[in-house]
VOTOR-663132 format. One record per atom (N, C-alpha, C, CB): residue in one letter; atom name; x, y, z. Coordinates in steps of 0.02 Angstrom, whole numbers, padded with zeros to 5 digits, m for minus. Glycine has a CB too. Layout:
BEGIN
<site tikol="a" numi="CA" x="X" y="Y" z="Z"/>
...
END
This chain:
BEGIN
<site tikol="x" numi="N" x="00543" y="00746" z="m04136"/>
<site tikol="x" numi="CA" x="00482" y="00761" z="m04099"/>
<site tikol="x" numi="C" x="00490" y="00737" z="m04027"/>
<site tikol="x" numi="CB" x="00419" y="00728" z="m04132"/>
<site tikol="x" numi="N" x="00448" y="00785" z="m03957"/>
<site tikol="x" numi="CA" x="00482" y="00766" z="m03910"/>
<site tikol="x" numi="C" x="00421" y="00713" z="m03890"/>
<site tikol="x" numi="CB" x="00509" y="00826" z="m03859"/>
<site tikol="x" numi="N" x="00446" y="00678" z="m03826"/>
<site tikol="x" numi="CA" x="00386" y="00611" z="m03801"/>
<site tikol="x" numi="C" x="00331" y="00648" z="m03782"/>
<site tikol="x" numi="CB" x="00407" y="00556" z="m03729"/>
<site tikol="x" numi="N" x="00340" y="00725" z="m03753"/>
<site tikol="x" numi="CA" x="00276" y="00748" z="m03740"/>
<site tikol="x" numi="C" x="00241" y="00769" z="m03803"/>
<site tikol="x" numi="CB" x="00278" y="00801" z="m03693"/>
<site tikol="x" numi="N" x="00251" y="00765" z="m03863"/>
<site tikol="x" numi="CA" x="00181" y="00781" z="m03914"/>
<site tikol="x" numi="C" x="00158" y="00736" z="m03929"/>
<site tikol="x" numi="CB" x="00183" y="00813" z="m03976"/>
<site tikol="x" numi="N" x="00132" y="00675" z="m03890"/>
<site tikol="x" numi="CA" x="00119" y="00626" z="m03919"/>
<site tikol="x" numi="C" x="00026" y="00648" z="m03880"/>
<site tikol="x" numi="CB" x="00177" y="00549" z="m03899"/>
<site tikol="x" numi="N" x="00035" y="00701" z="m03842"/>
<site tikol="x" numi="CA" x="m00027" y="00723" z="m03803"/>
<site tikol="x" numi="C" x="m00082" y="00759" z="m03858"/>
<site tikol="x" numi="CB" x="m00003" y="00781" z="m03739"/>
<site tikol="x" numi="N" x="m00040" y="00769" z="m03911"/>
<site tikol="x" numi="CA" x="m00074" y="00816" z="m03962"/>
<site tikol="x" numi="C" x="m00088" y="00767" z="m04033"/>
<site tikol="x" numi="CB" x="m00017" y="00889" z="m03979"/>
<site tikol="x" numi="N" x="m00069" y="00714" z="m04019"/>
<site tikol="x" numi="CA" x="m00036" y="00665" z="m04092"/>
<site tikol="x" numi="C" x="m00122" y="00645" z="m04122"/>
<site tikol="x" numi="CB" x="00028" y="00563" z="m04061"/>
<site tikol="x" numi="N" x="m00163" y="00635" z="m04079"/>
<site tikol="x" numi="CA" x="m00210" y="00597" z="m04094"/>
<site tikol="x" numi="C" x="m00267" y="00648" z="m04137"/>
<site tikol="x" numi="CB" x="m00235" y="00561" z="m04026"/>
<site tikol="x" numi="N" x="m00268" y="00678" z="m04140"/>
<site tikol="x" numi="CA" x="m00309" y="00727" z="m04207"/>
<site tikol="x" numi="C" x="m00368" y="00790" z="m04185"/>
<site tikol="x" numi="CB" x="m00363" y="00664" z="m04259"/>
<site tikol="x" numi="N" x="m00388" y="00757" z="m04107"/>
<site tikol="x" numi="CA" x="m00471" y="00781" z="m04068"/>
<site tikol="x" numi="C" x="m00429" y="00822" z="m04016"/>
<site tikol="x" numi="CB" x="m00536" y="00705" z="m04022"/>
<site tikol="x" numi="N" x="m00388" y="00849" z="m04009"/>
<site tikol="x" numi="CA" x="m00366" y="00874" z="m03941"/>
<site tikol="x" numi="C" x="m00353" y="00851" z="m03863"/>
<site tikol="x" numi="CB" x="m00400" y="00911" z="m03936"/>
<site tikol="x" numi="N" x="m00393" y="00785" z="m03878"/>
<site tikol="x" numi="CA" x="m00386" y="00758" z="m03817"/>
<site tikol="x" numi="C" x="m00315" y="00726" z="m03800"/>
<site tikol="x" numi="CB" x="m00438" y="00712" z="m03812"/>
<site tikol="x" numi="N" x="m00278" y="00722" z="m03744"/>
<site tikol="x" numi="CA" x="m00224" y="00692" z="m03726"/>
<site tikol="x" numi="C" x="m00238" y="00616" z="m03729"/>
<site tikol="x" numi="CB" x="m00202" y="00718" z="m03660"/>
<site tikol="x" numi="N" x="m00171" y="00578" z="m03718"/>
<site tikol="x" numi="CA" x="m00175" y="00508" z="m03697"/>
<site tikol="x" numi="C" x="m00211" y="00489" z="m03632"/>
<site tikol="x" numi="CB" x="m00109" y="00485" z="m03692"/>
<site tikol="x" numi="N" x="m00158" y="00533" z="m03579"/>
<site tikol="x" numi="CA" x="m00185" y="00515" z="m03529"/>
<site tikol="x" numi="C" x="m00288" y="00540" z="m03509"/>
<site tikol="x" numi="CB" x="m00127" y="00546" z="m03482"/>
<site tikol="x" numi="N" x="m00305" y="00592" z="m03542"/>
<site tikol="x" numi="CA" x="m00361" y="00590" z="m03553"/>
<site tikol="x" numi="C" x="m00418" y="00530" z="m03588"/>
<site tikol="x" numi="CB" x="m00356" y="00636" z="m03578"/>
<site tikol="x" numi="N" x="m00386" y="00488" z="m03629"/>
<site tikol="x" numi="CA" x="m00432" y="00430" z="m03647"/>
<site tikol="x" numi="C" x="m00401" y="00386" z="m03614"/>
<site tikol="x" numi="CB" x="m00443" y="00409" z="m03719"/>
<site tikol="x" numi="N" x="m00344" y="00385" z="m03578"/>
<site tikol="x" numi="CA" x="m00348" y="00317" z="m03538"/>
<site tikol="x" numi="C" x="m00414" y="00330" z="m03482"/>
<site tikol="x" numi="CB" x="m00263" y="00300" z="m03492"/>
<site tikol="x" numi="N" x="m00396" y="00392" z="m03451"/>
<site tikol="x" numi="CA" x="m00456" y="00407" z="m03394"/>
<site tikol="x" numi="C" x="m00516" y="00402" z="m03413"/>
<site tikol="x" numi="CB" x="m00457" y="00471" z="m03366"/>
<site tikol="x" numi="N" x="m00540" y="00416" z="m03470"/>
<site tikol="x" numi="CA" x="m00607" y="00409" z="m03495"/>
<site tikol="x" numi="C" x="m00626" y="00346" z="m03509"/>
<site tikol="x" numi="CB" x="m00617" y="00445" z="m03548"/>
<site tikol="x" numi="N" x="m00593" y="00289" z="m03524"/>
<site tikol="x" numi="CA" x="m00584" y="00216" z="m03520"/>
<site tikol="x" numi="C" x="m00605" y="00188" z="m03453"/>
<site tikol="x" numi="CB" x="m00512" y="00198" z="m03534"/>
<site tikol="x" numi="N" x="m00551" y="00213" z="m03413"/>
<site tikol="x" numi="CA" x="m00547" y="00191" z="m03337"/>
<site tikol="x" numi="C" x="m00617" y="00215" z="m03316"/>
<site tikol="x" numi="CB" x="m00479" y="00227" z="m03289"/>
<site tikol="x" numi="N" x="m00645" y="00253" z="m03324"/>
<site tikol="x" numi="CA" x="m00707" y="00292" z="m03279"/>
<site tikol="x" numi="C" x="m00761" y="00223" z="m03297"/>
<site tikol="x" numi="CB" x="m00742" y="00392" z="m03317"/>
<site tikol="x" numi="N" x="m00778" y="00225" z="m03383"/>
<site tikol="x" numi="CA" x="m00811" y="00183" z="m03401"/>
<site tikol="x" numi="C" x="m00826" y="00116" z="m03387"/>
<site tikol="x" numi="CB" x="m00802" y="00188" z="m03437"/>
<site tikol="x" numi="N" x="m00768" y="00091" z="m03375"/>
<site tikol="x" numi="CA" x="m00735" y="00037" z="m03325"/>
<site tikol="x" numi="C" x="m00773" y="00028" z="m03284"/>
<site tikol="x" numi="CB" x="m00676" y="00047" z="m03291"/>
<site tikol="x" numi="N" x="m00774" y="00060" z="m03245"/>
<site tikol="x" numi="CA" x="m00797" y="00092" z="m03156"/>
<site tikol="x" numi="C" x="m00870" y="00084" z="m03164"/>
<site tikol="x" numi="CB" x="m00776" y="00192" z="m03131"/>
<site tikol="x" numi="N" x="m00899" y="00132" z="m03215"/>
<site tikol="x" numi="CA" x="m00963" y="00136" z="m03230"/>
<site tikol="x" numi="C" x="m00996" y="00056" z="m03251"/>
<site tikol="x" numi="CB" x="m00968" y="00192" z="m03288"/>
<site tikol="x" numi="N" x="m00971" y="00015" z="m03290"/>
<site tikol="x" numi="CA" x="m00984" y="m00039" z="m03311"/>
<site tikol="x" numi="C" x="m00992" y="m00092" z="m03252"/>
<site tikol="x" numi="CB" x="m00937" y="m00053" z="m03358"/>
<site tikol="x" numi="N" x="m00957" y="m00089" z="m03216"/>
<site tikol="x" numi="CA" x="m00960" y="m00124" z="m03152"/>
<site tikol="x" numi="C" x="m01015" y="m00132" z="m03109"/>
<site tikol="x" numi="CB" x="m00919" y="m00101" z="m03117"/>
<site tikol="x" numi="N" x="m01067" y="m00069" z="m03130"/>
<site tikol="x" numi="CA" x="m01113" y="m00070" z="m03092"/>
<site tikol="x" numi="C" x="m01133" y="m00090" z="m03021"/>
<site tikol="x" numi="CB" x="m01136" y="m00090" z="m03120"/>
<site tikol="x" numi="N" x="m01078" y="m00065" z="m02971"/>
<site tikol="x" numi="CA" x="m01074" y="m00105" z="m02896"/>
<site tikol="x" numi="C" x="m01025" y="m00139" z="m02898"/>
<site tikol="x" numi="CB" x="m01128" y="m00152" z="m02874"/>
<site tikol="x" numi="N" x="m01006" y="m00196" z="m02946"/>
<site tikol="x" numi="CA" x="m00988" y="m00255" z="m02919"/>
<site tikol="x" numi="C" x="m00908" y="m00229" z="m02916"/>
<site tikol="x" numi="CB" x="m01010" y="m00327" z="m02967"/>
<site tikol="x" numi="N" x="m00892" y="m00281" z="m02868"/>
<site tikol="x" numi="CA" x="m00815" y="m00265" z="m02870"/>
<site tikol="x" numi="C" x="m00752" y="m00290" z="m02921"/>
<site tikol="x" numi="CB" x="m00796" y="m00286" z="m02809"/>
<site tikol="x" numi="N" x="m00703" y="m00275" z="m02903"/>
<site tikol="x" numi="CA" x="m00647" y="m00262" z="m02979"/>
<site tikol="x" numi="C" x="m00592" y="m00296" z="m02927"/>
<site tikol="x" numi="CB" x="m00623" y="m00155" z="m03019"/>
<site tikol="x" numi="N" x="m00535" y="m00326" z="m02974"/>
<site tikol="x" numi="CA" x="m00470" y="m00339" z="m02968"/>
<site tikol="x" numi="C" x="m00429" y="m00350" z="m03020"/>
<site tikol="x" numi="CB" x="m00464" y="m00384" z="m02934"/>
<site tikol="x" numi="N" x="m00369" y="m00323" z="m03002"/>
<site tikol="x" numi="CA" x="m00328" y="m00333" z="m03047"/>
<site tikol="x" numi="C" x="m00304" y="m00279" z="m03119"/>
<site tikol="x" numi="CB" x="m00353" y="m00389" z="m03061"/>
<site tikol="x" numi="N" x="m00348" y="m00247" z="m03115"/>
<site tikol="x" numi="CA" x="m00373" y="m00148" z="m03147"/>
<site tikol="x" numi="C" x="m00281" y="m00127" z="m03179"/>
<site tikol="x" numi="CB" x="m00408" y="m00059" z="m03036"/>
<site tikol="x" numi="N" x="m00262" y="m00139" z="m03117"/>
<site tikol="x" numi="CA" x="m00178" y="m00105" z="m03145"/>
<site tikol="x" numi="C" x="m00135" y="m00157" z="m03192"/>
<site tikol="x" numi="CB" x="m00118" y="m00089" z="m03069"/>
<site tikol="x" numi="N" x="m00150" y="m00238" z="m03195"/>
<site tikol="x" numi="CA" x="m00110" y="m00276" z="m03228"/>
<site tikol="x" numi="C" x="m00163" y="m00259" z="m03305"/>
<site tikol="x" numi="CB" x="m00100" y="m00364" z="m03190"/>
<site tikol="x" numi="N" x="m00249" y="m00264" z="m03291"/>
<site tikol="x" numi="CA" x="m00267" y="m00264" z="m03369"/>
<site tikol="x" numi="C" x="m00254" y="m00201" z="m03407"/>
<site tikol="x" numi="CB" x="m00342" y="m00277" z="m03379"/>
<site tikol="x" numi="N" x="m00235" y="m00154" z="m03363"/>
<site tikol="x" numi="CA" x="m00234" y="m00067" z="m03398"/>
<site tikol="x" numi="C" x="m00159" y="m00062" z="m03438"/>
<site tikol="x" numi="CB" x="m00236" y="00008" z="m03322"/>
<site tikol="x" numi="N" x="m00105" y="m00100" z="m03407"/>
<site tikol="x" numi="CA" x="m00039" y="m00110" z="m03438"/>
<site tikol="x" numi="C" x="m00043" y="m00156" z="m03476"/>
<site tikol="x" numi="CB" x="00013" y="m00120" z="m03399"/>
<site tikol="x" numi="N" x="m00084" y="m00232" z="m03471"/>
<site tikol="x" numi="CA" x="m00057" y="m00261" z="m03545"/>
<site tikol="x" numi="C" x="m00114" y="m00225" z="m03605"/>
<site tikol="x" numi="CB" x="m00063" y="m00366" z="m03546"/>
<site tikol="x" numi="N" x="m00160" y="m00191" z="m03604"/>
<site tikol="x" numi="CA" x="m00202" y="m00152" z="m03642"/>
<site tikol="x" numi="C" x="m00163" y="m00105" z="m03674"/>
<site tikol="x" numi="CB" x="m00253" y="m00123" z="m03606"/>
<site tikol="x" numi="N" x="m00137" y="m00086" z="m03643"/>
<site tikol="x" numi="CA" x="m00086" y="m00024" z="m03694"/>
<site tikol="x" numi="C" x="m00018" y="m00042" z="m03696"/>
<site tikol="x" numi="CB" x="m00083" y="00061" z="m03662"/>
<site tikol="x" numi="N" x="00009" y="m00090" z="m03673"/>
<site tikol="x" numi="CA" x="00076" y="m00126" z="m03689"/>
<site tikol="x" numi="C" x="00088" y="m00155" z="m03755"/>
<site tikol="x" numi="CB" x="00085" y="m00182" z="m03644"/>
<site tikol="x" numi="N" x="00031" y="m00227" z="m03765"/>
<site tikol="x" numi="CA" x="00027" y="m00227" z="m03823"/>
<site tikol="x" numi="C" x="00032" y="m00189" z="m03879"/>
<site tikol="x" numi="CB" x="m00004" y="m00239" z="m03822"/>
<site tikol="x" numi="N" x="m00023" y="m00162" z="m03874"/>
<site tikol="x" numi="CA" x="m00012" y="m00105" z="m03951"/>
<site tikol="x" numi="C" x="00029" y="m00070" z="m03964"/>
<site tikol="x" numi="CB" x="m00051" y="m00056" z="m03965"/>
<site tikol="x" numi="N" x="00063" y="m00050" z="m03904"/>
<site tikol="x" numi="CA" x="00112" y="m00003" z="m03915"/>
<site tikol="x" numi="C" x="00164" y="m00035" z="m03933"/>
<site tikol="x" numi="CB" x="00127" y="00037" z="m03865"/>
<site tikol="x" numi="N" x="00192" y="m00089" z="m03914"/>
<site tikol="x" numi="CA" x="00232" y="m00141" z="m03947"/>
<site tikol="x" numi="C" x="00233" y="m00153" z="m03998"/>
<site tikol="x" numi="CB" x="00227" y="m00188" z="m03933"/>
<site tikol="x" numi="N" x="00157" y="m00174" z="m04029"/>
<site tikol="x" numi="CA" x="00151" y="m00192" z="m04109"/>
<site tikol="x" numi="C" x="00164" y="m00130" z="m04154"/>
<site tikol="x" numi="CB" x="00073" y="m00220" z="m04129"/>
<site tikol="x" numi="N" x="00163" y="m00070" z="m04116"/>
<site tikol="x" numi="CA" x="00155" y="m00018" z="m04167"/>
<site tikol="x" numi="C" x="00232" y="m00007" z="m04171"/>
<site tikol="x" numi="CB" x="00103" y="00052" z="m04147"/>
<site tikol="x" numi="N" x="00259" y="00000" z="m04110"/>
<site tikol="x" numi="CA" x="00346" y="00007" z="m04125"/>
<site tikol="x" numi="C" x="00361" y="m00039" z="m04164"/>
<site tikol="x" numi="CB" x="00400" y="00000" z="m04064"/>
<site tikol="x" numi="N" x="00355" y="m00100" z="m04172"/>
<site tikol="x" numi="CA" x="00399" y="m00157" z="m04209"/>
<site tikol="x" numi="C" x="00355" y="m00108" z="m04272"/>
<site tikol="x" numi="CB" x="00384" y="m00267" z="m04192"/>
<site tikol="x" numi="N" x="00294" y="m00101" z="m04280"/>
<site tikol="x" numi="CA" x="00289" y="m00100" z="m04370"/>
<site tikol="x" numi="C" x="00328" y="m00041" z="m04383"/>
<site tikol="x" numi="CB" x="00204" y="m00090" z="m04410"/>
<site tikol="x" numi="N" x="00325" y="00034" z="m04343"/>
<site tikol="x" numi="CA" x="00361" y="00072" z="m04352"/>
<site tikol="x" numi="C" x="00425" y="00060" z="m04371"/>
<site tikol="x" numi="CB" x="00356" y="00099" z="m04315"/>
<site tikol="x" numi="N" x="00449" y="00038" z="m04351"/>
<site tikol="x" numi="CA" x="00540" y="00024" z="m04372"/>
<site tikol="x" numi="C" x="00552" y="m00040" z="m04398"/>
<site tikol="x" numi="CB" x="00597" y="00025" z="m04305"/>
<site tikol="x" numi="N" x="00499" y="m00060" z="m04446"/>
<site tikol="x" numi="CA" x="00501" y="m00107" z="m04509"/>
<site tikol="x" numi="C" x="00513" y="m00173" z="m04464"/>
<site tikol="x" numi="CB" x="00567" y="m00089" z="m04575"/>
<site tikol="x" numi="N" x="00493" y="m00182" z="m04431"/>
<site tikol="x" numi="CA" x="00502" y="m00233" z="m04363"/>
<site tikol="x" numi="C" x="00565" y="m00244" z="m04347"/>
<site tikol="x" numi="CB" x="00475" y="m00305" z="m04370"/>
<site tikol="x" numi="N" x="00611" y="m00227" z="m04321"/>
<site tikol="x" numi="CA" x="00675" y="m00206" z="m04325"/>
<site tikol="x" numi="C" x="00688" y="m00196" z="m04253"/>
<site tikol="x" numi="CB" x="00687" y="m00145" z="m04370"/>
<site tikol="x" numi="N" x="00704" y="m00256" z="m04226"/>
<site tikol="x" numi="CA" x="00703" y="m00252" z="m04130"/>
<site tikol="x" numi="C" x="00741" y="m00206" z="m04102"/>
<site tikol="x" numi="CB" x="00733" y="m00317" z="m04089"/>
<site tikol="x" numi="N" x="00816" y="m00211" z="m04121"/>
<site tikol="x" numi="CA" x="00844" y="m00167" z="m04096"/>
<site tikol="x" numi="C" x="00831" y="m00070" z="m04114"/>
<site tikol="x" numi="CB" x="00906" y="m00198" z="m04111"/>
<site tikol="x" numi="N" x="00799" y="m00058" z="m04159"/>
<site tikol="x" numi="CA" x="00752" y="m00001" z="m04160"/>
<site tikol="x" numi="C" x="00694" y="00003" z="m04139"/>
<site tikol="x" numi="CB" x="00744" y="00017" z="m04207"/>
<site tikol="x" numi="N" x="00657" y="m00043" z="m04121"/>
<site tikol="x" numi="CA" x="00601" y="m00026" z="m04085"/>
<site tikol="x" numi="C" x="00609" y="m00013" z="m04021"/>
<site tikol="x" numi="CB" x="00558" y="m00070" z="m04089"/>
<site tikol="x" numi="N" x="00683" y="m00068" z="m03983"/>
<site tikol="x" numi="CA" x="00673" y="m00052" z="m03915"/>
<site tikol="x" numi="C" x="00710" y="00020" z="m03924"/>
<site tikol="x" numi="CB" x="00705" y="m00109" z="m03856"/>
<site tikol="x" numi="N" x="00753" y="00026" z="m03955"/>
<site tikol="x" numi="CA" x="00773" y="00079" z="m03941"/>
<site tikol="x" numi="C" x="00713" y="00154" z="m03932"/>
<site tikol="x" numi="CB" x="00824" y="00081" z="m03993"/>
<site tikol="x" numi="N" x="00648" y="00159" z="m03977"/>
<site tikol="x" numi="CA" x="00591" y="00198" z="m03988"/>
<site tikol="x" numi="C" x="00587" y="00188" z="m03901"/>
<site tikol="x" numi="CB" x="00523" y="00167" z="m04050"/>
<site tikol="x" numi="N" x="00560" y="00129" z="m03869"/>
<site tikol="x" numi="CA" x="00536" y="00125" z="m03822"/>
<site tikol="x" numi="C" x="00552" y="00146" z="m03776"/>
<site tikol="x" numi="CB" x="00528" y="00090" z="m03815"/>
<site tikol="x" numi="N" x="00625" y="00149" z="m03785"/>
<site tikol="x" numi="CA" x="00678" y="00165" z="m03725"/>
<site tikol="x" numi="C" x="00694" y="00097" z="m03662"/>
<site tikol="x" numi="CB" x="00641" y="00238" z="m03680"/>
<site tikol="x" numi="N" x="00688" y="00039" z="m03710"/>
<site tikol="x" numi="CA" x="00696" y="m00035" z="m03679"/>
<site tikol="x" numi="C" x="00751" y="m00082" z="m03713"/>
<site tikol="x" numi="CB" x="00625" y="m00076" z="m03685"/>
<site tikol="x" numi="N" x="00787" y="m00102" z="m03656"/>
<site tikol="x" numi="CA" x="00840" y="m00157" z="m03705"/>
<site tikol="x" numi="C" x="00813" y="m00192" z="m03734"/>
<site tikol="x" numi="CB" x="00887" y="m00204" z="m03678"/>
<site tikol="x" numi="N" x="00859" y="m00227" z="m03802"/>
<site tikol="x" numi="CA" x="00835" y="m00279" z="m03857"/>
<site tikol="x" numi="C" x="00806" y="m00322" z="m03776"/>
<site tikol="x" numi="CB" x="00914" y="m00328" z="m03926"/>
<site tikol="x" numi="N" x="00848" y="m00349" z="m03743"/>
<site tikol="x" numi="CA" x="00834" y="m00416" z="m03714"/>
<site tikol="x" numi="C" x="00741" y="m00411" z="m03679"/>
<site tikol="x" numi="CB" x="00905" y="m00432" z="m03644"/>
<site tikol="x" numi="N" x="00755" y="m00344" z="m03667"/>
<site tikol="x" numi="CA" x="00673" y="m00317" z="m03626"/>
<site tikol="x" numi="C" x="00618" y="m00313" z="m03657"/>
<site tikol="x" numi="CB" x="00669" y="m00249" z="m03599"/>
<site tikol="x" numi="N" x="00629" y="m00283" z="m03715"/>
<site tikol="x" numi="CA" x="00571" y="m00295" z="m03775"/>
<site tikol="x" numi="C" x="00552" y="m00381" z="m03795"/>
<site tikol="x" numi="CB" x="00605" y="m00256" z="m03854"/>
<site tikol="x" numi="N" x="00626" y="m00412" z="m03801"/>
<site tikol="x" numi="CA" x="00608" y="m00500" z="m03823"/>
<site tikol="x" numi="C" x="00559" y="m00534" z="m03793"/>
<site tikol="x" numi="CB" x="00664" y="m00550" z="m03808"/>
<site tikol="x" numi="N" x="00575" y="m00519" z="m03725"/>
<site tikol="x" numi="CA" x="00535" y="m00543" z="m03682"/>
<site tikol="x" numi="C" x="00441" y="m00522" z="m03672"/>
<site tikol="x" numi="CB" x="00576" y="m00526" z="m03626"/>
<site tikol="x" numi="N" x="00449" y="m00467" z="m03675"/>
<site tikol="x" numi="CA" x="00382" y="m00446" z="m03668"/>
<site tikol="x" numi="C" x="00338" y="m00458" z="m03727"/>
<site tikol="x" numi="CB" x="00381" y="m00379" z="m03651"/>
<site tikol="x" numi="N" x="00386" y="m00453" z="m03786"/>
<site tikol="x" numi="CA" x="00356" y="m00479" z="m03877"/>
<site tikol="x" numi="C" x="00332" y="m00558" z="m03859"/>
<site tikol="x" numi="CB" x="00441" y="m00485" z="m03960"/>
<site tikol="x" numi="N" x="00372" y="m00605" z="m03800"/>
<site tikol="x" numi="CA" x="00355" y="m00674" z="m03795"/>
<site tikol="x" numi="C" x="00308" y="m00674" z="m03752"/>
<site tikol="x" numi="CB" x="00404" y="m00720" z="m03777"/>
<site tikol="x" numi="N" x="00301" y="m00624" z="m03699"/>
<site tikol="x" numi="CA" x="00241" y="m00645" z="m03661"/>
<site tikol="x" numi="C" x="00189" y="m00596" z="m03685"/>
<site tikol="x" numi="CB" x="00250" y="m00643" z="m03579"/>
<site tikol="x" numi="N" x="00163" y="m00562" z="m03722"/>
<site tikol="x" numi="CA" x="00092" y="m00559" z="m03759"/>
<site tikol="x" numi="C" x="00107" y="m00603" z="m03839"/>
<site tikol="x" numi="CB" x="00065" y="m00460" z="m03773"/>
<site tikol="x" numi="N" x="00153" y="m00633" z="m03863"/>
<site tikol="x" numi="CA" x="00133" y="m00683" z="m03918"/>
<site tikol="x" numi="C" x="00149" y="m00648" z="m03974"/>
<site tikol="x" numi="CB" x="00059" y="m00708" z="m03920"/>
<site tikol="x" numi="N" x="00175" y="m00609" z="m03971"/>
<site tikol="x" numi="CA" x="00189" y="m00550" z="m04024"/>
<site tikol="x" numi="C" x="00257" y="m00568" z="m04055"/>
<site tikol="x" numi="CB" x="00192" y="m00469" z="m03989"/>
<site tikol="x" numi="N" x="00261" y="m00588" z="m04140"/>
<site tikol="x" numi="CA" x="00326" y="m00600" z="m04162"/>
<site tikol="x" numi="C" x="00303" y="m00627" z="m04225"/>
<site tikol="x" numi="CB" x="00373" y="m00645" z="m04117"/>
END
């Protein structure tokens, strides 16, 4: 399966990048005025995580197949599994 059907994977038709944006808007909306920082570090560890946890369960937690899913060296995945706490 190629990386682009992952736009169709979720069941409703909507893309990924469509519920990230619909996230992000809400975001915006929630703010009500006030101002924001930092938007691009919480939007990457928000979907870093999970996507992490879901590769390790996918490939029976099995590092060197997950990074490989990811398209990240073992050493690149270790690291990022240590800095969200994941292991």
């Amino acid at each position: 399966m190629k990386a682009q059907a992952i736009n169709t994977l979720n069941g409703n038709g909507n893309t990924l990048s469509a519920h990230v944006r619909h996230c992000v808007e809400d975001y915006f909306a929630q703010l009500d005025g006030h101002d924001s920082s930092g938007l691009y570090s919480l939007v990457l560890a928000e979907v870093e995580k999970p996507l992490l946890e879901t590769a390790l369960k996918h490939s029976d937690f099995n590092q060197s197949k997950a990074a490989k899913i990811l398209g990240l060296s073992r050493s690149t995945l270790r690291k990022k599994l240590e800095l969200y706490g994941i292991g």
